[in-house]
C-alpha positions in Angstrom: 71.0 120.8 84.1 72.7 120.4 80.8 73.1 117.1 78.8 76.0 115.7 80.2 76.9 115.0 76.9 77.5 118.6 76.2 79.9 119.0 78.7 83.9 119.6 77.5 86.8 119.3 78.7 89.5 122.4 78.6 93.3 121.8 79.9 95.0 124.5 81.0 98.3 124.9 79.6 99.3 128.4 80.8 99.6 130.0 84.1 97.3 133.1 82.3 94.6 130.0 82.4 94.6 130.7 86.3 92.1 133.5 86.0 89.4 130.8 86.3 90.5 130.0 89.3 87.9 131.8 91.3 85.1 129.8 89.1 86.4 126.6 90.4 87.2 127.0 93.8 83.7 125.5 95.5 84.5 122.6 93.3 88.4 122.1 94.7 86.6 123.0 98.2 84.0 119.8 98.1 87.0 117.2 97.9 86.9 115.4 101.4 90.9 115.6 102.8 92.3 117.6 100.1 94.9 120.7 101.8 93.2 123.9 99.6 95.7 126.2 100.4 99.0 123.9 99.6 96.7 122.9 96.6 96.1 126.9 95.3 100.5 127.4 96.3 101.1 124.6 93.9 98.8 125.2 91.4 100.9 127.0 89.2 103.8 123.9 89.4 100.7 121.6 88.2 99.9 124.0 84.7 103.8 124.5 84.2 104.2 120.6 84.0 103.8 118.7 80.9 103.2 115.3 82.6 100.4 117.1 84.3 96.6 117.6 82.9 94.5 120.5 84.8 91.5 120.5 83.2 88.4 122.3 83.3 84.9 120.6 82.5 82.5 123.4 81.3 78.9 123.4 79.7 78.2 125.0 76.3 77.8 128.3 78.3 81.3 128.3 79.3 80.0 127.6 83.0 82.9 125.6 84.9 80.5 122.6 86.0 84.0 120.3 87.1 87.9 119.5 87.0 90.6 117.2 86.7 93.9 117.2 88.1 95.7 113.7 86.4 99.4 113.3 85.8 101.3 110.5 83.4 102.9 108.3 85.7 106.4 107.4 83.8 107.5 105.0 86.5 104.7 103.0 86.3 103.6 103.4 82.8 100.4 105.0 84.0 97.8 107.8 84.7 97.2 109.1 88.4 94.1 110.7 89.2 95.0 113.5 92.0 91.4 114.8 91.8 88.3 115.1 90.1 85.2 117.2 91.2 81.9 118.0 89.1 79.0 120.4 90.5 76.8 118.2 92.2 73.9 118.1 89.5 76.3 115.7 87.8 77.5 113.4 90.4 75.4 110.2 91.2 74.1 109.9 86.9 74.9 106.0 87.1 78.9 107.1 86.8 78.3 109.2 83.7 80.7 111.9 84.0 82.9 109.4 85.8 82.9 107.5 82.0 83.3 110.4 80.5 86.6 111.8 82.6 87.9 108.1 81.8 87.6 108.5 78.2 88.8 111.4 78.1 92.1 110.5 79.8 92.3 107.6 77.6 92.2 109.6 74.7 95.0 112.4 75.7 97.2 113.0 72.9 100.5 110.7 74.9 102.3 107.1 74.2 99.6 104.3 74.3 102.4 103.1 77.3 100.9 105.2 79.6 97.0 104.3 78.5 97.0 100.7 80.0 95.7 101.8 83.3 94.3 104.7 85.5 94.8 104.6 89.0 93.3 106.9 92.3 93.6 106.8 95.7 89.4 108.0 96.9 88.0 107.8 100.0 85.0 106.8 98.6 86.2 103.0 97.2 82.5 101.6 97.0 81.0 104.1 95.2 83.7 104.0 92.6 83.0 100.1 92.5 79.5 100.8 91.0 81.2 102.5 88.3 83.1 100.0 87.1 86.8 100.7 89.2 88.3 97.7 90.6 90.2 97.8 94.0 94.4 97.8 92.6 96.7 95.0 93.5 99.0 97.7 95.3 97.8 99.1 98.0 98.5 102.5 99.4 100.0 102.7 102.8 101.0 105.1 104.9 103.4 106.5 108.0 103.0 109.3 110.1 105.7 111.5 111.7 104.2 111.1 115.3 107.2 112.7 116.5 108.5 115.6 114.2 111.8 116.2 116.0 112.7 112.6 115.1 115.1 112.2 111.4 113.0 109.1 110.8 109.3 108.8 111.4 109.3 105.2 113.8 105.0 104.4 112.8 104.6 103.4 116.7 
């Protein structure tokens, strides 16, 4: 395993950037609930996007060891974390590369507005707790279309 300190981040600004796809895909495959093929049709949106930061995390070998998929929020002065995946050598390192991807999006080159706060939704709350992320005051909720035919999904 390389020092994790040696690890780099690379965004992807072009749609050319794409050709590492195939050197990332296990990594986009390991997220628990993510939709991999709408997430490979609207891949090329995410690159095209200015607000949006696809970026690859690869060792001094140029080995893909993670990514992150992160977007300014302009509404609410923000950035949203869509996903984030590292090889599994790096995961559980006492939140390591977890400091290091929250640096890193601190640091992007964009108004200090949108540095006061990152925000995720994870299924994985506790875990993130050890690393220092603190349950938001808004909470995510949801509604399901139960009945499809319907204009307006009812929640019963």
């Amino acid at each position: 395993m390389a020092d994790i300190n040696e690890l780099q981040f690379f965004r992807i600004v072009d749609p050319r950037g794409l050709v590492f796809l195939p050197r990332f895909r296990h990594l986009i495959e390991q997220i628990k609930d993510i939709n991999t093929d709408r997430f490979y049709d609207y891949i090329i949106n995410i690159v095209m996007n200015p607000a949006v930061w696809l970026v690859l995390l690869h060792d001094k070998e140029n080995i893909i060891k993670g990514f992150l998929w992160a977007n300014v929020d302009i509404l609410e002065e923000q950035i949203y974390i869509r996903a984030f995946s590292v090889d599994r050598e790096y995961q559980s390192l006492n939140g390591e590369i977890e400091k290091k991807a929250v640096k890193y999006l601190f640091d992007l080159p964009i108004d200090e507005r949108f540095k006061k706060k990152i925000v995720m939704s994870t299924t994985r709350a506790k875990a993130c707790e050890k690393f220092g992320w603190k349950r938001s005051e808004k909470v995510l909720m949801e509604i399901e279309n139960d009945k499809p035919d319907e204009d307006v999904p009812t929640g019963q």
